[in-house]
C-alpha positions as CSV (number, residue, x, y, z in Angstrom):
1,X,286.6,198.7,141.6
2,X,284.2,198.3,144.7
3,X,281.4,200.7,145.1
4,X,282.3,203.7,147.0
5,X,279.4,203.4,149.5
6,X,279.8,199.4,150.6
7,X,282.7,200.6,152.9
8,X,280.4,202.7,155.0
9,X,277.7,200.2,154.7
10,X,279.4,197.5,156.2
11,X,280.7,199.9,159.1
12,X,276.8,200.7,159.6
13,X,276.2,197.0,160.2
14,X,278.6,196.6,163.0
15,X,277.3,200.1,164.7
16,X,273.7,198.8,164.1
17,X,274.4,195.8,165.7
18,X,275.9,197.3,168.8
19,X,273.9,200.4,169.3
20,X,270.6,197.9,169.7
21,X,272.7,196.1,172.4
22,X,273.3,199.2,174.1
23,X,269.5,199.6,173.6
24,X,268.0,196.3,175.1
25,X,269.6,198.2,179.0
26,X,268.5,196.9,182.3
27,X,265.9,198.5,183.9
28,X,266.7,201.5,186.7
29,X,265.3,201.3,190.0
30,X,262.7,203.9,190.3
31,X,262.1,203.7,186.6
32,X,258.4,203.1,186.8
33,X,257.7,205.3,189.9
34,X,258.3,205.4,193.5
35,X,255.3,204.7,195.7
36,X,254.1,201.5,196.7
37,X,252.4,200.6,193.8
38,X,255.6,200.6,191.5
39,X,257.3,197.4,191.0
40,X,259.7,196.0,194.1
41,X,263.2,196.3,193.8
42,X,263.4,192.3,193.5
43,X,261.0,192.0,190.7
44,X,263.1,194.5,188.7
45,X,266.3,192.5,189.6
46,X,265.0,189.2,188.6
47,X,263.7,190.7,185.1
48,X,267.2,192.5,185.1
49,X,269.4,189.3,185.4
50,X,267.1,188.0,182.7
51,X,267.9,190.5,180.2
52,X,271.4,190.4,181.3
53,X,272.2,186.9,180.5
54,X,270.9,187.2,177.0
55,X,272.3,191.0,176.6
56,X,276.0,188.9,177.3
57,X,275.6,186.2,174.3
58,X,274.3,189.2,172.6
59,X,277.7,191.1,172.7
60,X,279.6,187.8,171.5
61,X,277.5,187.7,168.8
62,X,277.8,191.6,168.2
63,X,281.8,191.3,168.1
64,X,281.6,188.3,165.6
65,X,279.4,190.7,163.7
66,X,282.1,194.1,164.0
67,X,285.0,191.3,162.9
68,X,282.8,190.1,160.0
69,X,282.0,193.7,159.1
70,X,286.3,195.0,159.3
71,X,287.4,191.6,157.2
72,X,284.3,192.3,154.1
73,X,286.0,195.8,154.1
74,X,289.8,194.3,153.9
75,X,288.6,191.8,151.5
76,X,285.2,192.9,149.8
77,X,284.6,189.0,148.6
78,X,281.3,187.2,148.0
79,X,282.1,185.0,150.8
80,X,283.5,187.5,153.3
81,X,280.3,189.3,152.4
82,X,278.1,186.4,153.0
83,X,279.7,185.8,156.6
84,X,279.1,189.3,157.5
85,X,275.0,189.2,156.7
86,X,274.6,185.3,158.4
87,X,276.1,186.9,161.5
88,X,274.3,190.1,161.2
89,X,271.1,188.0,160.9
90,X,272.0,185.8,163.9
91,X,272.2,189.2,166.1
92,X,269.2,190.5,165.1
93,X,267.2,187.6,165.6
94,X,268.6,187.7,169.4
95,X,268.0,190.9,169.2
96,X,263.8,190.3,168.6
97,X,263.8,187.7,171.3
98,X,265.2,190.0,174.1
99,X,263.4,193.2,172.5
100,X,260.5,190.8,173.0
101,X,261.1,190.4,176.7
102,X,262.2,193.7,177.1
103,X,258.8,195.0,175.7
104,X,256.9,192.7,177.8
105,X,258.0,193.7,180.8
106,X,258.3,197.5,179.8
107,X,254.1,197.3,179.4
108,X,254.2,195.3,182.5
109,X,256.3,197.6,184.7
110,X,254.3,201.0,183.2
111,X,251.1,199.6,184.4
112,X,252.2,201.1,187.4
113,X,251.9,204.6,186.7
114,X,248.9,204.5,185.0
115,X,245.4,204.7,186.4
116,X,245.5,201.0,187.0
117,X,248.4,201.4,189.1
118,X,246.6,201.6,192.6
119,X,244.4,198.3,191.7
120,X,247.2,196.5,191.1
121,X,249.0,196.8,194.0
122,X,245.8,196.2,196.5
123,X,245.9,192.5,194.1
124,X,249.0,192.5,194.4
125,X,248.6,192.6,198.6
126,X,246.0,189.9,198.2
127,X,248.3,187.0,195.9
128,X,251.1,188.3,198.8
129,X,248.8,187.7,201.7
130,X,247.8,183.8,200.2
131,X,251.3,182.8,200.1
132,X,252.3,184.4,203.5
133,X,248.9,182.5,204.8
134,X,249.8,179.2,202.8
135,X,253.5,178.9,204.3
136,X,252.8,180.3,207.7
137,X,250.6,177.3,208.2
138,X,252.7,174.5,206.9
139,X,253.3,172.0,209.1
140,X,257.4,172.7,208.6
141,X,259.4,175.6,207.1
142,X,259.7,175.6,203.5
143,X,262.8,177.9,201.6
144,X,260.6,181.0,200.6
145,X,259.5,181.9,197.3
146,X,261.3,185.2,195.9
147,X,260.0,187.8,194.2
148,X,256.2,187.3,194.9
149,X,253.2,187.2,191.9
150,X,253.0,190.4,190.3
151,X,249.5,191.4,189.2
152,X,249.2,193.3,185.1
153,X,245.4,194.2,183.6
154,X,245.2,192.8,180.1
155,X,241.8,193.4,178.5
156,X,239.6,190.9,176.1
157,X,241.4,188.0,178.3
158,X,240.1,185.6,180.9
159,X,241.9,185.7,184.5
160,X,244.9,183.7,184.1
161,X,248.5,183.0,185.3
162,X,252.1,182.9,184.2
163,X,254.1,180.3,187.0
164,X,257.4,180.9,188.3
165,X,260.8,179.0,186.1
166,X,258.4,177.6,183.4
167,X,258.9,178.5,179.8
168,X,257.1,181.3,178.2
169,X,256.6,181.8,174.9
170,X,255.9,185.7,175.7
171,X,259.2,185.1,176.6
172,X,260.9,183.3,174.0
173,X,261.0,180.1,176.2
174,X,263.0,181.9,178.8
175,X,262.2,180.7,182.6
176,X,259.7,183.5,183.6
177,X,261.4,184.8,186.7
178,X,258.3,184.8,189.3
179,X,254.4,184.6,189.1
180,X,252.5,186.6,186.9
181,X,248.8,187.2,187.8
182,X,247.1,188.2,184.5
183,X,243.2,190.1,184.6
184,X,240.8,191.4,182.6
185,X,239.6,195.2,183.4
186,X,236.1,193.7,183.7
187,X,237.4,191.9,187.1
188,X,238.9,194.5,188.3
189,X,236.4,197.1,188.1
190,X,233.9,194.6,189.8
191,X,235.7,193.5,192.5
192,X,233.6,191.1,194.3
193,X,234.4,189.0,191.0
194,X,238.2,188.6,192.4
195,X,238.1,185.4,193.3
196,X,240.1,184.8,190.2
197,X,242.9,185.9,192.1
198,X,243.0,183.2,194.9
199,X,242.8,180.7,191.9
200,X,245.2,182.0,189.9
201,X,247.8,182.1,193.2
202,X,246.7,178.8,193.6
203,X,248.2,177.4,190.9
204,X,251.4,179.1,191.8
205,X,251.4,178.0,195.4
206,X,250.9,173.8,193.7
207,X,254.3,174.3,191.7
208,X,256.1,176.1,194.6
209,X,254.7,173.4,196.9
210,X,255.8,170.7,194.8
211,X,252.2,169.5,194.6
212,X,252.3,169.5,191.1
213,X,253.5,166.0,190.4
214,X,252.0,164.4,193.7
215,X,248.6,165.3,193.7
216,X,247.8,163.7,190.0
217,X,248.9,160.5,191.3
218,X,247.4,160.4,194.8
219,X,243.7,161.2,192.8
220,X,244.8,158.6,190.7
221,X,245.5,155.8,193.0
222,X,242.5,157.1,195.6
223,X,239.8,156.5,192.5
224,X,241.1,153.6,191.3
225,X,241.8,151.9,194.9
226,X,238.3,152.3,195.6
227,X,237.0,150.3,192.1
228,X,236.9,153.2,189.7
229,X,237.6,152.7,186.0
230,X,241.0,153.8,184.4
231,X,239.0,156.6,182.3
232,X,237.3,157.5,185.0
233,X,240.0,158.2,187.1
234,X,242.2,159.7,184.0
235,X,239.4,162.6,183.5
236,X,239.5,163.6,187.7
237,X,243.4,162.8,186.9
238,X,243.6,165.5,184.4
239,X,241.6,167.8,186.4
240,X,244.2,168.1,189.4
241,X,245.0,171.9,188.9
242,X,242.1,173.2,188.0
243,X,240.6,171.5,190.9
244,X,243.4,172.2,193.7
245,X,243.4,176.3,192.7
246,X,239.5,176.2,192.6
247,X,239.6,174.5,196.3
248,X,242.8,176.4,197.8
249,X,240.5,179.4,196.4
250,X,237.5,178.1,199.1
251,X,239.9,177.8,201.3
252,X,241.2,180.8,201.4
253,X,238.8,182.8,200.7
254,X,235.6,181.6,202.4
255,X,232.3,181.0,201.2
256,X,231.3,183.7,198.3
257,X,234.1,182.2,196.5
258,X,231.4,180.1,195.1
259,X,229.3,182.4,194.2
260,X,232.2,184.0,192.1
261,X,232.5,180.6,190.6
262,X,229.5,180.0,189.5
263,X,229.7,183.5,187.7
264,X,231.9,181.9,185.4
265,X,230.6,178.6,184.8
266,X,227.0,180.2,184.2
267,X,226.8,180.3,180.9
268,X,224.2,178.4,178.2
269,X,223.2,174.9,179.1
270,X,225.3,174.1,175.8
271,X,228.5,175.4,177.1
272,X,227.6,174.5,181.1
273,X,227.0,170.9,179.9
274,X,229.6,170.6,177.3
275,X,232.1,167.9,178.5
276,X,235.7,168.7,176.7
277,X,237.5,165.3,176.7
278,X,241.2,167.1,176.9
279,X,240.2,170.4,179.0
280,X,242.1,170.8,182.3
281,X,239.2,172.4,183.9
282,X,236.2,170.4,185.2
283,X,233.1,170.5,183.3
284,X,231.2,173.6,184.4
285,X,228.5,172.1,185.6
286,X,229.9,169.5,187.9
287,X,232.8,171.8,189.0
288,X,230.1,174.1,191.1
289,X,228.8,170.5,192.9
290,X,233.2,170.2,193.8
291,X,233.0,173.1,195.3
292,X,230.2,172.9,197.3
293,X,231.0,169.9,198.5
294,X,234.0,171.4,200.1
295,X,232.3,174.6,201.2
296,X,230.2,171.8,203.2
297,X,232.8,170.1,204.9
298,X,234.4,173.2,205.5
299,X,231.3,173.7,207.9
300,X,228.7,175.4,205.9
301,X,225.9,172.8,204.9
302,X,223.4,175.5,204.3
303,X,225.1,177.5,202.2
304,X,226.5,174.4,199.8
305,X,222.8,173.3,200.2
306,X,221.9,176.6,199.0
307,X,223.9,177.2,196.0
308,X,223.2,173.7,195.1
309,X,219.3,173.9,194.5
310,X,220.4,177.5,192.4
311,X,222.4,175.2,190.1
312,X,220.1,172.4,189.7
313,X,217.1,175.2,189.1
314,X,219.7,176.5,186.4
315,X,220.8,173.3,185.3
316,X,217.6,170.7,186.0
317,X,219.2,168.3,183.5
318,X,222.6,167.2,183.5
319,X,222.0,164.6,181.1
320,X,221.4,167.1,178.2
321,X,224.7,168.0,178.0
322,X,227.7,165.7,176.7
323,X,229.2,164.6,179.8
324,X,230.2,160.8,179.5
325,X,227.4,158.6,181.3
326,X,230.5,157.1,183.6
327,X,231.5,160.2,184.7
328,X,227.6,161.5,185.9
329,X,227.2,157.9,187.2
330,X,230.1,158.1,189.3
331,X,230.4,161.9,190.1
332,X,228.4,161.5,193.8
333,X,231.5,159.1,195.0
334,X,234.3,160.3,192.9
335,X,234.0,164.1,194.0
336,X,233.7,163.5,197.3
337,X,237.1,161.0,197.2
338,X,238.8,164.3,195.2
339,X,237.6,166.6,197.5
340,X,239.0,164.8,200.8
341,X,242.4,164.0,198.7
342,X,243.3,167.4,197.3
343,X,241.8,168.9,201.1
344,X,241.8,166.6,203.7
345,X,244.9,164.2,203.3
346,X,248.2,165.2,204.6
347,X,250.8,165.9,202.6
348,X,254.7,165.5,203.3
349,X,254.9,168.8,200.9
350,X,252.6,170.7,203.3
351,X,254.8,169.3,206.5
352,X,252.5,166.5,207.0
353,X,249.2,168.7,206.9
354,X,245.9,168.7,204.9
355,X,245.6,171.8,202.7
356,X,242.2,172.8,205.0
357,X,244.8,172.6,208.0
358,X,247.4,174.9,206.6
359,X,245.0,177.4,205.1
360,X,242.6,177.2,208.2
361,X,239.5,178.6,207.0
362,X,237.1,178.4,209.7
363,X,233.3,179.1,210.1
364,X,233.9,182.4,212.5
365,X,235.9,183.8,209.8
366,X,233.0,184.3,207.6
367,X,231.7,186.5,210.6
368,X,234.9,188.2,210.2
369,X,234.0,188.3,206.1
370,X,231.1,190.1,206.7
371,X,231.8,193.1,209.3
372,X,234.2,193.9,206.9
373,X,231.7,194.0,204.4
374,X,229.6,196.0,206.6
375,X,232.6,198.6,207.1
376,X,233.3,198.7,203.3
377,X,229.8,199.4,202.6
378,X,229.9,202.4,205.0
379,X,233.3,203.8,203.6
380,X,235.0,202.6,207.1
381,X,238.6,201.0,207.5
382,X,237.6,197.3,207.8
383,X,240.4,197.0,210.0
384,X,242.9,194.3,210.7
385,X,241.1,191.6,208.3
386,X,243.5,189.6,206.0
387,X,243.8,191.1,202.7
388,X,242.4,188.1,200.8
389,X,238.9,188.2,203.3
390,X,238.2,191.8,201.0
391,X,237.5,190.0,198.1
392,X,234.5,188.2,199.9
393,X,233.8,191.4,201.6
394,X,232.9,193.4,198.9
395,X,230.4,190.4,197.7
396,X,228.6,190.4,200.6
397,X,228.1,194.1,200.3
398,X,227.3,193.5,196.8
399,X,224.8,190.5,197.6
400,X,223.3,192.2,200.8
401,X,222.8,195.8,199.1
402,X,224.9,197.7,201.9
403,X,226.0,200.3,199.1
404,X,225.9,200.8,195.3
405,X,228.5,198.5,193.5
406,X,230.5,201.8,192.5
407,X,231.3,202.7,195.5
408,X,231.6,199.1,197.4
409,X,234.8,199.2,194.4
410,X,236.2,202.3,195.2
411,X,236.2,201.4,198.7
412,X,237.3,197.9,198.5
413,X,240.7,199.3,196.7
414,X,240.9,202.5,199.4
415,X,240.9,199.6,201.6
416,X,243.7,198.0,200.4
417,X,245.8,201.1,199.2
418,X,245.7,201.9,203.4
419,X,247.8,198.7,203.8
């Protein structure tokens, strides 16, 4: 005689199984607020259509799971038995993976009605205003990239990003469905340090380009066309997106996007000088000297001359660190060959432009940079200045003492909430 209580215990299996698809529901527009802050329409339908692919192989596996349960109870054998709990446990492990995404983008989506809510959307406005500056410059018409990055605080992290149709493992290796734009409180709340954001969009705008794949080779063949060693050209090789987002960054941005850099990569001479053989990102020390050269043929020789003596009186001795000898040796040449590759060669990607000629970055725009810092300072509208130019804005307010930093913050994101 079977137990009196497996009958209802395999029923409960079956009505587990289905109530937690029921659970894992799409998102409802309006959900997570109203105003402009709240997530778009199209980011919710993109994470939407993610959850409901994987809600629909859910429900197959839910039925196989109800027909498991109603043939145990017609025939309470080992092996009927054994059929229903392999099932079961194939559903519920689908069921972590999309409570998984589910979650992520539940945290991701309340953001927006919390206090953080109003300095994500100005960052937001600013990884908007990059692409719409990036493809309005190319030198053809590209198909446009849908839903645009979407900006989330996550504290005790660096700045970094998520791109659009890779594999995430926040994700359970499902294509995440459009940029993600990832910052640490300690960013946000000084905002002049934001420069983070043009790099991170950066590395967006080189997959969505379809730079990704050119650009390694073309500093590749450049280096070793002109005599450079194989490992030589292997390290700048490996340093192709780190390098392209810290230059569309420049680019972009102006000037002071340096001195945001060099925030970063000031740390001890033991970590500025430590050369990581397998790190995508320059070394620290030399990726400052990248970017001034840029900022120089960008038209600003002062200011690259400028930072450059601050970074040689931080740094007097490269050779203390642990950078290869044939890298140091070679750096003067190489970076400058880098620098007019990733910039200043044209591109079929970019419609036959340089990356300077479709982001356009000129010297007058860093008078632009600084009236609007001036107007921040004073609590004034900055006025019809590109959402990207605050960021620069707010340093030169910072860096010229035109108000405290507390309120060159609250203004900077007032600023952008009037958008």
């Amino acid at each position: 005689m079977e137990p009196p209580n497996l009958d209802p215990w395999l029923r409960a299996q079956a009505v587990n199984v289905v109530r937690h698809v029921e659970a894992l529901r799409p998102f409802r527009q309006g959900e997570f607020g109203t105003d402009a802050a709240s997530p778009s329409d199209a980011h919710i339908d993109a994470v939407n259509q993610l959850i409901a692919r994987l809600r629909s192989h859910l429900q197959g596996v839910s039925k196989t799971v109800s027909g498991s349960a109603q043939a145990a109870i017609a025939q309470p054998a080992t092996a009927q038995l054994q059929q229903m709990i392999a099932r079961k446990d194939q559903a519920h492990d689908l069921v972590r993976k999309i409570e998984q995404i589910w979650d992520f983008y539940f945290e991701l989506f309340g953001q927006r009605q919390s206090q953080f809510a109003p300095w994500l959307l100005g960052c937001d406005r600013i990884a908007l205003d990059c692409y719409q500056d990036v493809y309005m410059g190319l030198g053809k018409a590209k198909s446009i990239p849908a839903p645009p990055p979407f900006s989330y605080v996550k504290t005790g992290f660096s700045p970094a990003t998520f791109r659009r149709g890779i594999p995430l493992t926040k994700l359970s290796q499902q294509l995440n469905p459009f940029p993600l734009i990832q910052l640490p409180y300690h960013r946000l709340v000084n905002p002049w340090t934001l420069g983070a954001i043009l790099h991170e969009v950066a590395h967006n705008l080189q997959t969505d380009l379809g730079l990704r794949q050119t650009l390694p080779k073309a500093i590749a063949h450049r280096l070793l066309k002109a005599g450079f060693s194989p490992d030589v050209a292997a390290v700048w090789t490996k340093w192709h997106s780190e390098t392209f987002a810290d230059m569309s960054g420049l680019l972009l941005g102006g000037p002071y996007i340096v001195a945001s850099l060099m925030d970063i990569a000031s740390r001890s001479p033991q970590s500025t000088l430590f050369f990581h053989p397998g790190a995508p990102h320059p070394t620290p020390y030399l990726r400052v000297f990248i970017s001034t050269e840029l900022l120089r043929r960008m038209g600003f020789p002062q200011m690259a001359d400028d930072y450059n003596r601050i970074w040689k009186r931080l740094y007097p001795n490269p050779h203390a660190g642990t950078i290869p000898p044939a890298v140091l040796q070679t750096f003067d040449r190489a970076h400058k060959l880098v620098v007019d590759t990733i910039c200043y060669t044209p591109y079929s990607e970019l419609g036959g432009r340089s990356l300077a000629e479709v982001t356009g970055f000129k010297p007058h725009h860093q008078q632009i940079i600084e009236e609007a810092g001036q107007r921040l300072a004073k609590g004034n509208d900055p006025g019809i200045v590109p959402e990207r130019f605050l960021i620069c804005a707010s340093r030169h307010a910072l860096d010229r003492r035109l108000a405290a930093p507390g309120l060159i913050t609250e203004n900077f994101y007032k600023a952008l909430a009037r958008r």
